[in-house]
N, C-alpha and C positions, 0 to 999 in steps of 0.2 A: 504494500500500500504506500502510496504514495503521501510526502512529507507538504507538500507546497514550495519547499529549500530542496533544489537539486544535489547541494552538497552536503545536506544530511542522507539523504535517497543513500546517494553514495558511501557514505560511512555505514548505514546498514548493511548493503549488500556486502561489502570487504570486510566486516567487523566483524557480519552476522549471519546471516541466510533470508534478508530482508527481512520485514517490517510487518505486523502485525499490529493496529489500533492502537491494543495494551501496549506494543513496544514502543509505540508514534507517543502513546501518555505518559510513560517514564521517563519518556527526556522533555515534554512541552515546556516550552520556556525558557533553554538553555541556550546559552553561544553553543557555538560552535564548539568551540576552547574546553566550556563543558562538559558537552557530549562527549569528547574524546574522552576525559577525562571518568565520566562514566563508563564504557567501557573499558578503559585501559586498568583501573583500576577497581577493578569484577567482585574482589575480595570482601568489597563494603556493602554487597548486595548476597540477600542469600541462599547460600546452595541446596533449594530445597525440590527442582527439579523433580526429583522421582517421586515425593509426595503427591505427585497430579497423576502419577500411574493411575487412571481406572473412573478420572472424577468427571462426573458427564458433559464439563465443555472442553474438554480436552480428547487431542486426538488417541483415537482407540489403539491395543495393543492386544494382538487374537493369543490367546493360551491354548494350548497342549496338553493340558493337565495344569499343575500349577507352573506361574509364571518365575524362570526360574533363569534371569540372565547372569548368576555368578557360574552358573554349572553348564549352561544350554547354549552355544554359540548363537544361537538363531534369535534367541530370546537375548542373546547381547547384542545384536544388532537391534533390536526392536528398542533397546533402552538406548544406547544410542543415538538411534533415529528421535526418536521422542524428547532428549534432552535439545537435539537441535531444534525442536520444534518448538518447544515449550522454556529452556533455559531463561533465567535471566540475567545468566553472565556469558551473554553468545560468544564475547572472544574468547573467553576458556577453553570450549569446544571449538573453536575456528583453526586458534592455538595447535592442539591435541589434533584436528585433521592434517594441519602440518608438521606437527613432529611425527606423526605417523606414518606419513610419507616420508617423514629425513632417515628416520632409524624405523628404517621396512622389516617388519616382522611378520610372517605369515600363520596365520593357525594350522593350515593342514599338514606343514610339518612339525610341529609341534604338539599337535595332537597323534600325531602318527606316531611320534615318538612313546609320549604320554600318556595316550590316550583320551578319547573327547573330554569327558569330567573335570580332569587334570589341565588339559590343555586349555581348557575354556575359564579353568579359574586362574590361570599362566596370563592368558590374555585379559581378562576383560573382570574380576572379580574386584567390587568393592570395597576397598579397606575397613575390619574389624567385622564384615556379614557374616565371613567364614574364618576359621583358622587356618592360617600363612600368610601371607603377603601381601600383598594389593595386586591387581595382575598388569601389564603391561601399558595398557590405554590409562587406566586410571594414573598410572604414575605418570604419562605423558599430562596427562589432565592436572594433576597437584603439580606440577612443575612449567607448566604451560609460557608463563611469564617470568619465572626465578631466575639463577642462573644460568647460564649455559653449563658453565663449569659443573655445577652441583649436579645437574641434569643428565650428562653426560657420565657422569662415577655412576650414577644412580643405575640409568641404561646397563652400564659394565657389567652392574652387578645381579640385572632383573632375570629372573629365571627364566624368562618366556627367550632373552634374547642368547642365554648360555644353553639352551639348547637350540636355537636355530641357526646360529652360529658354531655349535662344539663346542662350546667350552667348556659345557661340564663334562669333558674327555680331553681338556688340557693336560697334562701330566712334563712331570722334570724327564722322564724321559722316550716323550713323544708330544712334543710342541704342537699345537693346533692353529693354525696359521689364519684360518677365520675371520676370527674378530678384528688383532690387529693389524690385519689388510684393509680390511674396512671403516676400522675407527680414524683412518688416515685417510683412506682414499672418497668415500662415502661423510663421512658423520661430522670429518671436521675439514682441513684447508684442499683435500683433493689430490686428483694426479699429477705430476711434475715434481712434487715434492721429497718424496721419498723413493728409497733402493729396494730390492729383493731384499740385501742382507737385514734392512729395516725391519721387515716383515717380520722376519726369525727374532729377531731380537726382542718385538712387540709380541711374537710369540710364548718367548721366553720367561717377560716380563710379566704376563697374564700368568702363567702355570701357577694351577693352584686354586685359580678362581674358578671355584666346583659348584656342585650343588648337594646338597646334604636333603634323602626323601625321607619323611614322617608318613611313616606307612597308614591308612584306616584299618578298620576292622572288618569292611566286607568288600565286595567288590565296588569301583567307582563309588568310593565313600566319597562325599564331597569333608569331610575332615580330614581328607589324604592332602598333604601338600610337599612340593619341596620348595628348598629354600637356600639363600647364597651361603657357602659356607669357604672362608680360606683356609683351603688346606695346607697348612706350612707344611708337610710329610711332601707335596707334589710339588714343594717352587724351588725355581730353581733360580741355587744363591750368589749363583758367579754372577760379577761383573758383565753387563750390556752394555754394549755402545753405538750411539747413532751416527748418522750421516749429518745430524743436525743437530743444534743445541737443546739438551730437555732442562726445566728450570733451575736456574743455579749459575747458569752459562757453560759447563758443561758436556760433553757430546756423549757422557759417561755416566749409567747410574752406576753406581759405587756396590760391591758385593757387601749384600746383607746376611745378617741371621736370619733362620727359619721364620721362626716368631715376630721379625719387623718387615718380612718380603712383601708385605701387602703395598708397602708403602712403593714400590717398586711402577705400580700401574698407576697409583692414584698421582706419581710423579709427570708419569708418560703423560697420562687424562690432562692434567695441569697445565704443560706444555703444548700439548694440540690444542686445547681452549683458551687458552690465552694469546695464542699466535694472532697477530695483524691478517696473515692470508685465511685463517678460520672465520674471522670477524670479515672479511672483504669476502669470502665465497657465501656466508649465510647472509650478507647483505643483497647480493646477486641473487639468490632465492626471496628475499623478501619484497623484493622488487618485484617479481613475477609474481607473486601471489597477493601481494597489495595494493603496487601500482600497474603493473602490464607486464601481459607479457607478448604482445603486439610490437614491444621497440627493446632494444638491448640496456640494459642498466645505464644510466647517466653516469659517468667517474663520478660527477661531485657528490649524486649521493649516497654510491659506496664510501668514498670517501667519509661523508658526511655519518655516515652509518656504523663506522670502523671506530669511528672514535667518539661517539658516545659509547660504545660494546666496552671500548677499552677502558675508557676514562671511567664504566658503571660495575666495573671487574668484573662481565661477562653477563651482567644483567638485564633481562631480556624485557623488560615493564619501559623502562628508560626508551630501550631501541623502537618500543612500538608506540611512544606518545610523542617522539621526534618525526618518526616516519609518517605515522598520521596528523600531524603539523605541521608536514615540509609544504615545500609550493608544488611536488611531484605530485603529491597525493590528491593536493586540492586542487591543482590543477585540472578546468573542465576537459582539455585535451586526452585528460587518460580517464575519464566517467567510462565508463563501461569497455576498457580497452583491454579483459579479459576475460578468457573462455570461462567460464566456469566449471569447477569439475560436477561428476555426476550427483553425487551429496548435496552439493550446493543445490544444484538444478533441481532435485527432485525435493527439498526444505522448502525451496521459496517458494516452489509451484504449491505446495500445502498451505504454506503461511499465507500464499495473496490469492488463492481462488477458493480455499478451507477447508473445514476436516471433520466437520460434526458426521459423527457415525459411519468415517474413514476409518481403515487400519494402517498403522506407517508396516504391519507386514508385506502389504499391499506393493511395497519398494523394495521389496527385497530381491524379485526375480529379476523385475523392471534395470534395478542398476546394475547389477552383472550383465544383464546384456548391454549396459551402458558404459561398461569397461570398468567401474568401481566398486569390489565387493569390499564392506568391509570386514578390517580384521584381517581379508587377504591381499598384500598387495605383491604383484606378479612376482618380484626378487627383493634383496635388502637395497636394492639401488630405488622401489618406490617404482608410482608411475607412471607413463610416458604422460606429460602436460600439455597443454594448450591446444596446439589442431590436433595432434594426436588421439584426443578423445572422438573425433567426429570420422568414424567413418559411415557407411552407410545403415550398416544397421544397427550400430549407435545411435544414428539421428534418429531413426524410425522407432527405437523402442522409447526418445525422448519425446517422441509428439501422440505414442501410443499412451504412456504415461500419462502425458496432458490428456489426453481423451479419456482416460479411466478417472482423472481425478474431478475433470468438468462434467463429467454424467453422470459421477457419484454427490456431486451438488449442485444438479443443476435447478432444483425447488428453490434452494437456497440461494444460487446465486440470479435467480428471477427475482425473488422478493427485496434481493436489496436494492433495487430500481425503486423511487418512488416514481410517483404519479409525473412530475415534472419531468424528470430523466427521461421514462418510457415514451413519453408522449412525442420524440422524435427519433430519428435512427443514429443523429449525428451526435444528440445530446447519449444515448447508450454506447456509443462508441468512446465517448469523452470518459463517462465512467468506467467503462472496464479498465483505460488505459490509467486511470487514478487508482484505480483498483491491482491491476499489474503492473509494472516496470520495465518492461521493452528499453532498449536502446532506443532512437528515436528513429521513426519510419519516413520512408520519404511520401510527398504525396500520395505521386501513384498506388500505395500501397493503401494507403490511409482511405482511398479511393474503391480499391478491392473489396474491403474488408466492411465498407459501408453497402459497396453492390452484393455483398454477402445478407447481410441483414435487408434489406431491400425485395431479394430476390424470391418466391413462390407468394406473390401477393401482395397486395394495399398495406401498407405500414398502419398498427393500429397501438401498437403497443400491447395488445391485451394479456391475460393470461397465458392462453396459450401458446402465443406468438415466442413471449419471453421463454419459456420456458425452453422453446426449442432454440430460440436465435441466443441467448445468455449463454448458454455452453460451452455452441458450438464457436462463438466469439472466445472466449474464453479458451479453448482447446486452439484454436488459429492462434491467440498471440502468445500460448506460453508454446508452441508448438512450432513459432517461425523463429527463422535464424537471428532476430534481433533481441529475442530473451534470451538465447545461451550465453550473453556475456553480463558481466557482472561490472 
């Protein structure tokens, strides 16, 4: 729904997953300056999201038995989906969609390992629901805006990523080369940077970081968990050294005792998060996902980017109240200069056409065919962005999507036409587009889409007219190519 302020429109959609009434009422009245400042800092609003499971204006959630997303992957998708729809700290969840893409974690090898029960509380389990851990998403989700640093040890050590990675088969004499391939190449400054012999060494430097399993007592006990445990018996205490400085200045971590080698990775961790080129390449990703990904990053606001990261020791709240109050952001040039991914696409079509007695399981088929499941993203490298999501039957299961969701409200979205709106075809056209958020259309289109409503009859507005022409309006504009961008 639309704001009246194009450059709030836009802070929605980049923040959030668009605008919902309630969301348009929680910021009424603010600068601009403030809204940011509402979303950036999420913290002071509260996380009570999952309490709306089940309450009848809220979008519905289909159970199987009992609803059970610490244990059920499907049912964690459905919670989820439901948090983006209903949250009221959407960058949280905005966050958590891109660190989920930085540090790719997929459940079906992890449950293959694990097993679904296991696997599923690996991923996606609630801190303090069950006994172990928090699982994967959720720790991306409490770390969302902290630091990177902290964020990054945390990852090391999360049980969903030491086994989809190997590492809880690290050992002093069989190094597992995994993770720090990837904690280099992937998670922090990228390729160019480092050697093969690096790898071994970041290999080296991990042994140890295992996981320790707390068996249940029956099968797929959801009280079965495992959990990081450093095994000094597997680290190995020689002397490592890089091809580049770890902190301290350096090229050498120093051989430790058994008992202090942990400190060994959380040195490495420290040194790739703290690096200028980790701060410059996650700048380059937040450009693409905040401001475009239509034009290649401006230097000045990597630049610009680099050194808030550094000057806030790797703090990520700092990085996204600059980046949402640079002139890139606000800039009208980049309003809708990005694809959106399937997640997005399939939230805001809920949020602006609506959901009374929708099921968000309803998106579950819908977005794998639309190249985004989640929980599984194709390799730990995340995936492919911007046109890459559109090929052809991508696009058709997006506008398939929009036609299930405009025909499962199409009562609803007739009656919210008054008497004045309905009474011409150009004024119902005016409101769907205040009601959806297209990019903007050129005439001719604007044209079509009125010959759409026009066409089997004498324009009367009445009952039944809306009920057929409101939808199918509705299914055309979140269904043309000018709503896929955000």
């Amino acid at each position: 729904m639309r704001s009246g302020d194009a450059l709030l429109d836009h802070l929605f959609r980049r923040v959030g997953f668009g605008a919902s009434a309630a969301d348009l009422q929680a910021v009424a009245g603010m600068s601009y300056n403030a809204a940011v400042d509402y979303f950036v800092d999420f913290d002071k609003q509260p996380d009570d999201v999952d309490t709306k499971v089940g309450l009848p204006d809220s979008v519905a959630i289909t159970t199987r038995g009992q609803f059970s997303p610490n244990t059920n992957i499907e049912d964690a998708r459905q919670r989820w989906l439901f948090r983006m729809v209903h949250t009221r700290r959407p960058l949280q969840e905005k966050m958590a969609l891109f660190w989920h893409n930085h540090f790719g974690v997929g459940y079906t090898k992890v449950a293959g390992t694990v097993g679904g029960v296991l696997g599923t509380k690996m991923m996606a389990t609630k801190g303090g629901e069950l006994p172990g851990p928090q699982g994967h998403y959720e720790l991306l989700r409490q770390g969302a805006l902290g630091k990177f640093r902290d964020l990054l040890i945390e990852v090391a050590k999360d049980p969903a990523m030491l086994v989809f990675l190997d590492g809880r088969t690290n050992t002093k004499a069989k190094p597992q080369e995994n993770f720090g391939r990837e904690v280099m190449e992937l998670f922090t400054w990228g390729l160019g940077h480092y050697t093969e012999s690096d790898v071994y060494a970041a290999a080296r430097v991990f042994s140890g970081w295992n996981l320790r399993n707390v068996p249940g007592t029956i099968a797929n006990d959801p009280a079965a968990y495992q959990e990081f445990i450093y095994n000094a018996a597997q680290h190995d205490v020689a002397a490592k050294t890089f091809s580049f400085p770890i902190s301290g200045g350096s090229n050498t971590i120093p051989a430790r005792a058994m008992a202090a080698g942990m400190q060994d990775g959380i040195d490495l961790l420290t040194s790739l998060a703290n690096h200028p080129d980790t701060a410059r390449r996650l700048a380059g990703k937040l450009w693409n996902y905040f401001v475009s990904d239509l034009d290649a990053p401006d230097p000045a606001f990597v630049d610009g980017v680099t050194n808030v990261y550094i000057q806030s020791d790797t703090a990520m709240r700092p990085v996204l109240r600059y980046i949402l109050n640079s002139r890139w952001f606000t800039n009208p040039g980049n309003f809708n200069a990005r694809y959106s991914w399937p997640a997005e696409f399939v939230i805001r079509t809920i949020k602006e056409i609506g959901w009374a007695g929708f099921s968000v399981d309803t998106a579950r088929v819908p977005l794998t065919n639309m190249g985004q499941t989640l929980f599984e993203p194709p390799n730990v490298a995340g995936w492919q962005l911007g046109r890459a999501w559109f090929g052809t039957g991508a696009m058709l299961a997006r506008m398939n999507f929009a036609a299930a969701v405009a025909s499962n409200q199409k009562f609803n979205l007739a009656r919210s036409f008054g008497a004045t709106e309905r009474a011409q075809p150009d004024r119902v056209l005016n409101g769907m587009l205040q009601r959806l958020t297209p990019a903007p259309y050129t005439t001719a289109e604007m044209n079509e889409m009125l010959t759409y409503l026009t066409t089997g009859g004498a324009w009367t507005g009445n009952d039944a007219q809306m009920n057929a022409k409101a939808p199918g309006l509705a299914r055309l504009v979140a269904g043309s190519g000018e709503y896929q961008f955000v």
